[in-house]
PDB file of N, CA, C and O in Angstrom:
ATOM      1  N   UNK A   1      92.062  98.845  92.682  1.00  0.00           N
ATOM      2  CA  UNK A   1      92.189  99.726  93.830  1.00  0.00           C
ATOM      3  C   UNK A   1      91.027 100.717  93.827  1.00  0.00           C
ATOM      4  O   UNK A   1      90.941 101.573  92.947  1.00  0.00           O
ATOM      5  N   UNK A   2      89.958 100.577  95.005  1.00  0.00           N
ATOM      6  CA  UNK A   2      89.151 101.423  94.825  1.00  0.00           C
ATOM      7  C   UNK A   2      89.685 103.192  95.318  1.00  0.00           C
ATOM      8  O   UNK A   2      90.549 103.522  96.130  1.00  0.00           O
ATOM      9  N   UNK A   3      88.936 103.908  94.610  1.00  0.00           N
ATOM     10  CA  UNK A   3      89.486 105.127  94.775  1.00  0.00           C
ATOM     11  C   UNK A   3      88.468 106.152  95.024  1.00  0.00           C
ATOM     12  O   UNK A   3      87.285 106.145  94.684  1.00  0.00           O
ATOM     13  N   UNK A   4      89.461 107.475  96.002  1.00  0.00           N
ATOM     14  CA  UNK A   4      87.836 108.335  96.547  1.00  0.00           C
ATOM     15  C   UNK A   4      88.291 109.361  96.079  1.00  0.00           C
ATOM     16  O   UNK A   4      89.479 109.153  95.834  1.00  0.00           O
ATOM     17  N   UNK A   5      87.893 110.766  95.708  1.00  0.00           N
ATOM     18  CA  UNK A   5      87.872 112.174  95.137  1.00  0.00           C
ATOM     19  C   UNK A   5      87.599 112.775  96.330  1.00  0.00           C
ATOM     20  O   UNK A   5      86.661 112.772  97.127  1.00  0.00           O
ATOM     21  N   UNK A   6      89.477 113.679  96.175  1.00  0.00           N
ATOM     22  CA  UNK A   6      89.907 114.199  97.205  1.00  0.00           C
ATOM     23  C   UNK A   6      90.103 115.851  96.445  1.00  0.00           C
ATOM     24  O   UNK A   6      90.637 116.026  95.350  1.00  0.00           O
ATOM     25  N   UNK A   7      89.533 116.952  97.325  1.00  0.00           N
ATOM     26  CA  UNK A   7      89.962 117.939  96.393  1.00  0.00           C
ATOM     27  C   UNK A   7      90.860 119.068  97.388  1.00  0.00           C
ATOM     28  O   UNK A   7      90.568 119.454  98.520  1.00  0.00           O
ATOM     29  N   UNK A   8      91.799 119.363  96.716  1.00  0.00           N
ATOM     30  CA  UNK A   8      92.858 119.764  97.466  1.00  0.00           C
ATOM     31  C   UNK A   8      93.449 120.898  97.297  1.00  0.00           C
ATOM     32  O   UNK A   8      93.416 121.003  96.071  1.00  0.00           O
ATOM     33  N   UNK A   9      94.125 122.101  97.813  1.00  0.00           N
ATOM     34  CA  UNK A   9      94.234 123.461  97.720  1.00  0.00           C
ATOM     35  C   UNK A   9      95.890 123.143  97.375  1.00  0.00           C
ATOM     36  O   UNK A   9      96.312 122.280  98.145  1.00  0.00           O
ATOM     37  N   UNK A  10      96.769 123.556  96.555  1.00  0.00           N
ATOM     38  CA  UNK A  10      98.017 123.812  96.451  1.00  0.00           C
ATOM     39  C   UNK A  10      98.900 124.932  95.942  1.00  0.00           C
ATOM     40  O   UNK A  10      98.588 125.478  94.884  1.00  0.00           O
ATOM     41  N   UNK A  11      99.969 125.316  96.602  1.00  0.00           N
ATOM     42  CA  UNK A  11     100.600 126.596  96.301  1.00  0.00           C
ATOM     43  C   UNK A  11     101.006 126.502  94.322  1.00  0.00           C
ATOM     44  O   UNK A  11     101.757 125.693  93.778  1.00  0.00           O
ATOM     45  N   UNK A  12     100.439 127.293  93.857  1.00  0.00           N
ATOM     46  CA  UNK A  12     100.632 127.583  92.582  1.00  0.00           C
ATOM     47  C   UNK A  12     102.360 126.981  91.652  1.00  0.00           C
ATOM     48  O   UNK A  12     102.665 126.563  90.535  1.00  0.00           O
ATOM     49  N   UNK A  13     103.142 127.321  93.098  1.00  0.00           N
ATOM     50  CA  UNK A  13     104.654 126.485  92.452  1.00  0.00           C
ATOM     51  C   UNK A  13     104.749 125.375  92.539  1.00  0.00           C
ATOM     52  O   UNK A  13     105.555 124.720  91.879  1.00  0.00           O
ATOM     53  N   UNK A  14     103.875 124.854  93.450  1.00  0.00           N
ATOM     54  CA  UNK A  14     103.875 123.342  93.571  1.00  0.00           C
ATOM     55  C   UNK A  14     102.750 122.741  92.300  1.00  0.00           C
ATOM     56  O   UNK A  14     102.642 121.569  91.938  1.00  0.00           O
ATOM     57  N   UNK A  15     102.341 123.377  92.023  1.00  0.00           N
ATOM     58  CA  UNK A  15     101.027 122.997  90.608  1.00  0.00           C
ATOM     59  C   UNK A  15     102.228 122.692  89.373  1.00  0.00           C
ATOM     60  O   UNK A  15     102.555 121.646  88.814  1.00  0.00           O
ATOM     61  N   UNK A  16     102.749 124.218  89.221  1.00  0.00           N
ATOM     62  CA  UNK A  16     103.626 124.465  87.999  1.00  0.00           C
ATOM     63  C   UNK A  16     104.694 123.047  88.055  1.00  0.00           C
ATOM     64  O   UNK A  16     104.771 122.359  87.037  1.00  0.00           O
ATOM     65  N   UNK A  17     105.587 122.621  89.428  1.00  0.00           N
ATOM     66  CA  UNK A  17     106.001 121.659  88.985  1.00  0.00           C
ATOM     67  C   UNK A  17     105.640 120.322  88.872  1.00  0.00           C
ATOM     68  O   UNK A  17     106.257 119.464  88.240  1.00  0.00           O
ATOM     69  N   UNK A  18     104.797 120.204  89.395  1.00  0.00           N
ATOM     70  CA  UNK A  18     103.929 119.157  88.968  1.00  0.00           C
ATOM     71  C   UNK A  18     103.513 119.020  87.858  1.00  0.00           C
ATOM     72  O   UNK A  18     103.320 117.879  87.438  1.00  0.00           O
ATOM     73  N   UNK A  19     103.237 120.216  87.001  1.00  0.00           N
ATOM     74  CA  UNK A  19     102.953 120.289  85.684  1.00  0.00           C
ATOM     75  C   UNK A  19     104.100 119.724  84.544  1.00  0.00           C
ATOM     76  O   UNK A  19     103.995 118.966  83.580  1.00  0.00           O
ATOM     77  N   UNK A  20     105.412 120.585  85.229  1.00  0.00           N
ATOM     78  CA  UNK A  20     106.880 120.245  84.687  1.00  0.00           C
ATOM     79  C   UNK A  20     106.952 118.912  84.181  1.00  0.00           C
ATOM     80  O   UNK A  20     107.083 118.568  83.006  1.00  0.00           O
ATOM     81  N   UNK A  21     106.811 117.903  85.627  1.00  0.00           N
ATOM     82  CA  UNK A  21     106.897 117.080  85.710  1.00  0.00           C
ATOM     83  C   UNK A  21     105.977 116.353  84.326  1.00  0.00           C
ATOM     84  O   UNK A  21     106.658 116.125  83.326  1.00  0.00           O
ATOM     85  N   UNK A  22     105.157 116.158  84.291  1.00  0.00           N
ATOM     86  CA  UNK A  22     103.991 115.880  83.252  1.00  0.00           C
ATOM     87  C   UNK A  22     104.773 115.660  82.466  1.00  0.00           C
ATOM     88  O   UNK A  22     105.391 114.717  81.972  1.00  0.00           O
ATOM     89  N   UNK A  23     104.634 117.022  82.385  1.00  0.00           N
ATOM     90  CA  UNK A  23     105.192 117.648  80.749  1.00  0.00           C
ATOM     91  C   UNK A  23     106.573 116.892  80.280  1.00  0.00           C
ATOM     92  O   UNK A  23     106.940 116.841  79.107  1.00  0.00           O
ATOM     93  N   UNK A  24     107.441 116.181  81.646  1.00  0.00           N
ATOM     94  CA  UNK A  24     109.149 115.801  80.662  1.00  0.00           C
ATOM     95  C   UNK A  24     108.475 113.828  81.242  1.00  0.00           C
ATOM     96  O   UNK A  24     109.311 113.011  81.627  1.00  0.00           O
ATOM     97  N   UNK A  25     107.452 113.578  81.195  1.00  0.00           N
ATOM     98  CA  UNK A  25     106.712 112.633  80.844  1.00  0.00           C
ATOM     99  C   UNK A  25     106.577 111.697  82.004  1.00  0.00           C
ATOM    100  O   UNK A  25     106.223 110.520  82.069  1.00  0.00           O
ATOM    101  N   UNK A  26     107.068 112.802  83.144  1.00  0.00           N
ATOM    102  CA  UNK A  26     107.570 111.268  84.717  1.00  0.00           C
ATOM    103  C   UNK A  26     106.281 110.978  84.675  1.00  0.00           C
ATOM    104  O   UNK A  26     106.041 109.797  84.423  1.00  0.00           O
ATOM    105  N   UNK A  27     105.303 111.730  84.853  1.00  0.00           N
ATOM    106  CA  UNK A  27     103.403 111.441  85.530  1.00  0.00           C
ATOM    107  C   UNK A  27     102.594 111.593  84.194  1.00  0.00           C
ATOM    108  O   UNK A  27     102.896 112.396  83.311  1.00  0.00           O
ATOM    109  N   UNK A  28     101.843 110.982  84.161  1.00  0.00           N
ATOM    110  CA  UNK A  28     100.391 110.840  83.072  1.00  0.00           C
ATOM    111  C   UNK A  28      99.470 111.730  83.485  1.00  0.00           C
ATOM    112  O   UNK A  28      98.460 111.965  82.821  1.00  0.00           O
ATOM    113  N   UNK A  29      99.786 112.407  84.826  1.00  0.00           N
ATOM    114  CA  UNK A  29      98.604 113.102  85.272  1.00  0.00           C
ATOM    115  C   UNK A  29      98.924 113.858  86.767  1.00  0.00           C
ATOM    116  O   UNK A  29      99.675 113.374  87.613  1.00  0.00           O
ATOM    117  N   UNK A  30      98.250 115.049  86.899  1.00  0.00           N
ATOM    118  CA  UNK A  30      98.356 115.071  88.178  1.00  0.00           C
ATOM    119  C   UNK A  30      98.030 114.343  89.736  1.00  0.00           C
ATOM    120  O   UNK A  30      98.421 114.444  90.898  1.00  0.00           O
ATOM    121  N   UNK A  31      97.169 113.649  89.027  1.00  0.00           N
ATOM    122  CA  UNK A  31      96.542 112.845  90.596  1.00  0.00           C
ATOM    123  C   UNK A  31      97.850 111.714  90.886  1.00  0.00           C
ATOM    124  O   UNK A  31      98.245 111.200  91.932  1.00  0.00           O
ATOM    125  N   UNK A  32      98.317 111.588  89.455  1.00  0.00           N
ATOM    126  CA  UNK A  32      99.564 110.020  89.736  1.00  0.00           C
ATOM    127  C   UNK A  32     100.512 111.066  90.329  1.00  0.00           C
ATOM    128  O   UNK A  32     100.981 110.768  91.427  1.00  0.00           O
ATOM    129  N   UNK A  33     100.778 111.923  89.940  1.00  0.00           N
ATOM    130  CA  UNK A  33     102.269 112.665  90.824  1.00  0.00           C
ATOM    131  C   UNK A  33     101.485 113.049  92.122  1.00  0.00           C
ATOM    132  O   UNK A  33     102.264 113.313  93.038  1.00  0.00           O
ATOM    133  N   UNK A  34     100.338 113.141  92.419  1.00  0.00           N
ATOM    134  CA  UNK A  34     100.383 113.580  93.560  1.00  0.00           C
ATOM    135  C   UNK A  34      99.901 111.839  94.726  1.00  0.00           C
ATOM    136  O   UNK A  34     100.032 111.728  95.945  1.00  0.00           O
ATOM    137  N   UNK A  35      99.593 111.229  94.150  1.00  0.00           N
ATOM    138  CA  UNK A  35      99.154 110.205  94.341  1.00  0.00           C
ATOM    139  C   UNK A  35     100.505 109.363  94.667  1.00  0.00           C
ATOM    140  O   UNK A  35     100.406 108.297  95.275  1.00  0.00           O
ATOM    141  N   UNK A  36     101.792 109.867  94.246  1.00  0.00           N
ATOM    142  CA  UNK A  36     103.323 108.824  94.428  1.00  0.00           C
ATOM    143  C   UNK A  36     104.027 110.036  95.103  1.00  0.00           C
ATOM    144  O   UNK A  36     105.245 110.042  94.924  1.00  0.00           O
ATOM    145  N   UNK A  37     103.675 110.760  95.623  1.00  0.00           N
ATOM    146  CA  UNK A  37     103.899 111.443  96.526  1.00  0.00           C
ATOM    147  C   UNK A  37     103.356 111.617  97.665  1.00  0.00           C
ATOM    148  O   UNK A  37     104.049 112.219  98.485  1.00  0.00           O
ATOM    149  N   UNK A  38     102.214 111.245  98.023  1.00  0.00           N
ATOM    150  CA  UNK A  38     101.581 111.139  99.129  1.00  0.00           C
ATOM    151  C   UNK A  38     102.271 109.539  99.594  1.00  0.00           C
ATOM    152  O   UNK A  38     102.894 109.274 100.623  1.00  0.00           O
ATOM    153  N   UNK A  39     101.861 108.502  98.292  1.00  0.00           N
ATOM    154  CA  UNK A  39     102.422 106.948  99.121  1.00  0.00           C
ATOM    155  C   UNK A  39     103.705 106.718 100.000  1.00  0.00           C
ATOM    156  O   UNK A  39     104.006 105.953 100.916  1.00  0.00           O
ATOM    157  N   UNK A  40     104.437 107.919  99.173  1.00  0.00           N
ATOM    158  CA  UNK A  40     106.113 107.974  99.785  1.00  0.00           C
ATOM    159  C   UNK A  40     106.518 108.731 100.821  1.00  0.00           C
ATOM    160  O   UNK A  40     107.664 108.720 101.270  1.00  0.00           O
ATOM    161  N   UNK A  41     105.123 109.762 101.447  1.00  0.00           N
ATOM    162  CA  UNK A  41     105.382 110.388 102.352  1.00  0.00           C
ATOM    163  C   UNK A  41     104.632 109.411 103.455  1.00  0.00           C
ATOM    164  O   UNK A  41     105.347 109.063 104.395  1.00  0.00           O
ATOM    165  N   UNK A  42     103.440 108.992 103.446  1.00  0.00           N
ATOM    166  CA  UNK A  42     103.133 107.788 104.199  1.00  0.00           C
ATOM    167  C   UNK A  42     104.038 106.717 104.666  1.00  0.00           C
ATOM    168  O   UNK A  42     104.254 106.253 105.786  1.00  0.00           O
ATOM    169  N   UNK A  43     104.557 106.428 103.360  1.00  0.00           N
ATOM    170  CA  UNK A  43     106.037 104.920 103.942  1.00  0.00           C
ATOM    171  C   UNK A  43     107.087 105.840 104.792  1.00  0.00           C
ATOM    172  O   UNK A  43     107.504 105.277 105.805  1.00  0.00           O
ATOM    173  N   UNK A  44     107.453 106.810 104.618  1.00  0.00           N
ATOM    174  CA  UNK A  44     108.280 107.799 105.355  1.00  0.00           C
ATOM    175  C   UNK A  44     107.525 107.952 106.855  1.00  0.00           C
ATOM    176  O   UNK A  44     107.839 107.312 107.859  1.00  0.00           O
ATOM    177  N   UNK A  45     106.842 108.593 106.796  1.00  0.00           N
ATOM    178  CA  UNK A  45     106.161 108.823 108.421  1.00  0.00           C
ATOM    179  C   UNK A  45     105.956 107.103 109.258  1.00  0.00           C
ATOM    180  O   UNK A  45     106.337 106.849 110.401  1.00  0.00           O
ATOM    181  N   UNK A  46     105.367 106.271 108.448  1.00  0.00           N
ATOM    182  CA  UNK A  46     105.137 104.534 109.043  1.00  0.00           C
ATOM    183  C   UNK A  46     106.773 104.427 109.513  1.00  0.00           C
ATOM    184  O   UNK A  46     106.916 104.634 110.718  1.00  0.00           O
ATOM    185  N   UNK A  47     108.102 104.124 108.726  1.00  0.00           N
ATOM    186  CA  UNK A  47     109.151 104.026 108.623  1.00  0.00           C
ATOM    187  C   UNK A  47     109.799 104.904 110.106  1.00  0.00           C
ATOM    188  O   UNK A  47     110.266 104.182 110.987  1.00  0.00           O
ATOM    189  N   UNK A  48     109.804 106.484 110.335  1.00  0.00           N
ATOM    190  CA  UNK A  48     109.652 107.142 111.446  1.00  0.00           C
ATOM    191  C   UNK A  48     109.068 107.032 112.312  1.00  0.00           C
ATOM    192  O   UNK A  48     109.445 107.718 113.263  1.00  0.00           O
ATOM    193  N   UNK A  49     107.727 106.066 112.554  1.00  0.00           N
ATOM    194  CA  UNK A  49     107.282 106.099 114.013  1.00  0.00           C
ATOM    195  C   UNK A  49     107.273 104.162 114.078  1.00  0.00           C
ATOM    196  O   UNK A  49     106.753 103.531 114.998  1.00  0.00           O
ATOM    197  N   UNK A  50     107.737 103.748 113.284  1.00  0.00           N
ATOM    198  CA  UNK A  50     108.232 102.238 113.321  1.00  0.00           C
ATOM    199  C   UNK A  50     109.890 102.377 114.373  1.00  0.00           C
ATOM    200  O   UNK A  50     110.015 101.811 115.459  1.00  0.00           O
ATOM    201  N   UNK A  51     110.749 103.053 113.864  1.00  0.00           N
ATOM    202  CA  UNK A  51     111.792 103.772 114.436  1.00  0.00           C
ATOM    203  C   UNK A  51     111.679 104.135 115.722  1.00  0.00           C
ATOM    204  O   UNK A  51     112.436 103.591 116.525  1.00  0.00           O
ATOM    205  N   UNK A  52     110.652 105.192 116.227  1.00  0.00           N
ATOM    206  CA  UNK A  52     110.428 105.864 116.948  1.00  0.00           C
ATOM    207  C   UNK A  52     110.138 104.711 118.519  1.00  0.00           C
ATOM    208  O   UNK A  52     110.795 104.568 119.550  1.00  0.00           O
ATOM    209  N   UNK A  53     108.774 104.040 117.991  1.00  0.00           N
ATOM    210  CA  UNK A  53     108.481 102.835 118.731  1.00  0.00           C
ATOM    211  C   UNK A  53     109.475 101.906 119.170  1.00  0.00           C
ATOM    212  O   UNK A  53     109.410 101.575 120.353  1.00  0.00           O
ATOM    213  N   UNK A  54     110.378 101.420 118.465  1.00  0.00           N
ATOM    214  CA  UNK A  54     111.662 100.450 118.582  1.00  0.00           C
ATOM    215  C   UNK A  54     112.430 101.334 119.406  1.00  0.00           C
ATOM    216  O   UNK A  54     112.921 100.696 120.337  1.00  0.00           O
ATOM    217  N   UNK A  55     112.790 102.798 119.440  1.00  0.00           N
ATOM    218  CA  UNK A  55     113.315 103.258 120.435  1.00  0.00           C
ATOM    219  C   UNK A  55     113.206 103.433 121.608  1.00  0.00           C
ATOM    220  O   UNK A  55     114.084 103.714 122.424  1.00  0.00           O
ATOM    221  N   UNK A  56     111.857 103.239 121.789  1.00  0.00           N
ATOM    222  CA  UNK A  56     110.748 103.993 123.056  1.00  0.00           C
ATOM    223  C   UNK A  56     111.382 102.318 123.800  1.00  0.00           C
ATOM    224  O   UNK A  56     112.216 102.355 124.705  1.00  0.00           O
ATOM    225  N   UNK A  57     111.075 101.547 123.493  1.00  0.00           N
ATOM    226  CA  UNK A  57     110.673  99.778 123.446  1.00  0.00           C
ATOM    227  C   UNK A  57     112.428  99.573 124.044  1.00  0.00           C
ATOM    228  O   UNK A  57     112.561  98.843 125.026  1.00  0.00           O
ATOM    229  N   UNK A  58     113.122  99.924 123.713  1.00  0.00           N
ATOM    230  CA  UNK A  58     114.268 100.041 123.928  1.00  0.00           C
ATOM    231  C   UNK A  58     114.717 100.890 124.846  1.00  0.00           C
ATOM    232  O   UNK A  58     115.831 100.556 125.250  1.00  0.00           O
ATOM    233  N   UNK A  59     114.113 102.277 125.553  1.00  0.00           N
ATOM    234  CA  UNK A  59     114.224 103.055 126.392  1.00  0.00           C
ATOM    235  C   UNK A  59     113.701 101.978 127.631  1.00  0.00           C
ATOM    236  O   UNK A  59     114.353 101.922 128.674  1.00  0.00           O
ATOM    237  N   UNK A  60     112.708 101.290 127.473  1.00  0.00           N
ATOM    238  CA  UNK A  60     111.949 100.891 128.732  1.00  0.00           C
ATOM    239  C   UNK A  60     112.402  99.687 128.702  1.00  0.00           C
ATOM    240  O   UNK A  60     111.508  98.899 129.013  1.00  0.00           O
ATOM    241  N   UNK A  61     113.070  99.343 128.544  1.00  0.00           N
ATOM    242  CA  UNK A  61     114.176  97.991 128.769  1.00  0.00           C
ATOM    243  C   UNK A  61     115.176  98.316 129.556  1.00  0.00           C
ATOM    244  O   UNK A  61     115.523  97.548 130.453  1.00  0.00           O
ATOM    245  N   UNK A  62     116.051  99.999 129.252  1.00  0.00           N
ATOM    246  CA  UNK A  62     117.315 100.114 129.464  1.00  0.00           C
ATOM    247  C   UNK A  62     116.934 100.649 131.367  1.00  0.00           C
ATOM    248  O   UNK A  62     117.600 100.558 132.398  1.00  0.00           O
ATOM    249  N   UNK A  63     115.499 101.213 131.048  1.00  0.00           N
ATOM    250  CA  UNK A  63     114.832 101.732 132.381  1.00  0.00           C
ATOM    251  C   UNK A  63     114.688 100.604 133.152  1.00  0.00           C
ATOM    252  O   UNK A  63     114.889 100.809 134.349  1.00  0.00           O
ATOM    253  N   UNK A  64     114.318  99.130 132.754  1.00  0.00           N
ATOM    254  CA  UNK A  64     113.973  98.172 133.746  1.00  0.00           C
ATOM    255  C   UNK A  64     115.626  97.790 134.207  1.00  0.00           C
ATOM    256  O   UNK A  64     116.163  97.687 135.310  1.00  0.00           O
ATOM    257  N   UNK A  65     116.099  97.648 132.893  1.00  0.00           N
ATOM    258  CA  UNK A  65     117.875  97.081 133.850  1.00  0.00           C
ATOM    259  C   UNK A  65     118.440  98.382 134.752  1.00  0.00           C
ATOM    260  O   UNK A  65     118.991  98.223 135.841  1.00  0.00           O
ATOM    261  N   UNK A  66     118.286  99.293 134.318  1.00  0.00           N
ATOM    262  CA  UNK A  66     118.952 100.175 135.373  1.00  0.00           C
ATOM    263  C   UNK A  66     118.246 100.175 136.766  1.00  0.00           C
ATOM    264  O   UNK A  66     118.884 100.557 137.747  1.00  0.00           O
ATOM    265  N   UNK A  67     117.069  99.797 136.876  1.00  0.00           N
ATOM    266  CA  UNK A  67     116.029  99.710 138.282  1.00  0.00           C
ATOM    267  C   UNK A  67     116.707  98.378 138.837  1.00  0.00           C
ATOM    268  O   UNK A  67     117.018  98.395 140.028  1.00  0.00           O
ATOM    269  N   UNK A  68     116.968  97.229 138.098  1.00  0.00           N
ATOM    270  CA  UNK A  68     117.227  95.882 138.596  1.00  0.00           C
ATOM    271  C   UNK A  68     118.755  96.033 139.030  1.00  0.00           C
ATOM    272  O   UNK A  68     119.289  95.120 139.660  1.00  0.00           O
ATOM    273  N   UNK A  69     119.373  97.053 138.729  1.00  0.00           N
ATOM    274  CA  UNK A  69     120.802  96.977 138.668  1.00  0.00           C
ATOM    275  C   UNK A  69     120.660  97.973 140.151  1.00  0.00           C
ATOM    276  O   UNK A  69     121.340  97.644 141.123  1.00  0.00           O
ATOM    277  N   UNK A  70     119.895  98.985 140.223  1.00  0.00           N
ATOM    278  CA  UNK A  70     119.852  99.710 141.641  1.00  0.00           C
ATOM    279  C   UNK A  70     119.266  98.557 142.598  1.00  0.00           C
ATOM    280  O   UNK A  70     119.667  98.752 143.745  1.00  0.00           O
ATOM    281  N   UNK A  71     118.629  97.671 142.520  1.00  0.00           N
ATOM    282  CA  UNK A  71     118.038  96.758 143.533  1.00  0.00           C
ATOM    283  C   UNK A  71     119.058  96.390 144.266  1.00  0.00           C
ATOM    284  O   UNK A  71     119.324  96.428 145.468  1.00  0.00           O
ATOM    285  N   UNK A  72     119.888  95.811 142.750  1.00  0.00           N
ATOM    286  CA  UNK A  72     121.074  94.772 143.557  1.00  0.00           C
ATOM    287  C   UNK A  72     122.312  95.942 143.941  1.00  0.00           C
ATOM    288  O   UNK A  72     123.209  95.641 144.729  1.00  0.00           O
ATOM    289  N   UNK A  73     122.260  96.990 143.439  1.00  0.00           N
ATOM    290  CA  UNK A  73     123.018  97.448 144.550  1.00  0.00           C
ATOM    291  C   UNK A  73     122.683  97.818 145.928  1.00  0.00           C
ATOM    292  O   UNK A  73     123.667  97.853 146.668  1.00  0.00           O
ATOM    293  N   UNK A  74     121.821  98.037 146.346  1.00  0.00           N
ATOM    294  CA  UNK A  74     120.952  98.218 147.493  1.00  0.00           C
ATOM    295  C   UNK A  74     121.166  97.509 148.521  1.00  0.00           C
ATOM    296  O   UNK A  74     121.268  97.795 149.714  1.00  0.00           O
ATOM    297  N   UNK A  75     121.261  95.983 147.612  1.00  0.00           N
ATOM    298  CA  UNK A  75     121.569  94.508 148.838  1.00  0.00           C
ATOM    299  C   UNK A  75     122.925  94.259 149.211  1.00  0.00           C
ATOM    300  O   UNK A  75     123.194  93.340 149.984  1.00  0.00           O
TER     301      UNK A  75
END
């Protein structure tokens, strides 16, 4: 996996537990905890506008039958 150097500003409590973390052995490092935290907020947001789309996609379906359903009442 090629990889790029990202440098990044974080609130000091969010360092410390990240550090925590280390330290009771979940991460080898900070870039891996922050690195499996970014992947899981990515699959989260993809997952939400995968959702989002299927709804929309589903709005404009319910919009075409309700137009086809005013036609035929019309006649």
């Amino acid at each position: 996996m090629e990889t790029e150097k990202v440098t990044v500003r974080l609130p000091v409590h969010l360092v410390h537990a990240i550090d925590t973390f280390i330290n009771m052995g979940e991460f080898a490092s900070r870039s891996e905890a922050i690195r499996r935290a970014l992947n899981k907020f990515v699959k989260e947001l993809m997952q939400d506008f995968q959702e989002k789309t299927e709804m929309w996609m589903k709005l404009q379906e319910l919009q075409a039958f309700t137009e086809e359903i005013e036609k035929l009442r019309k006649k």
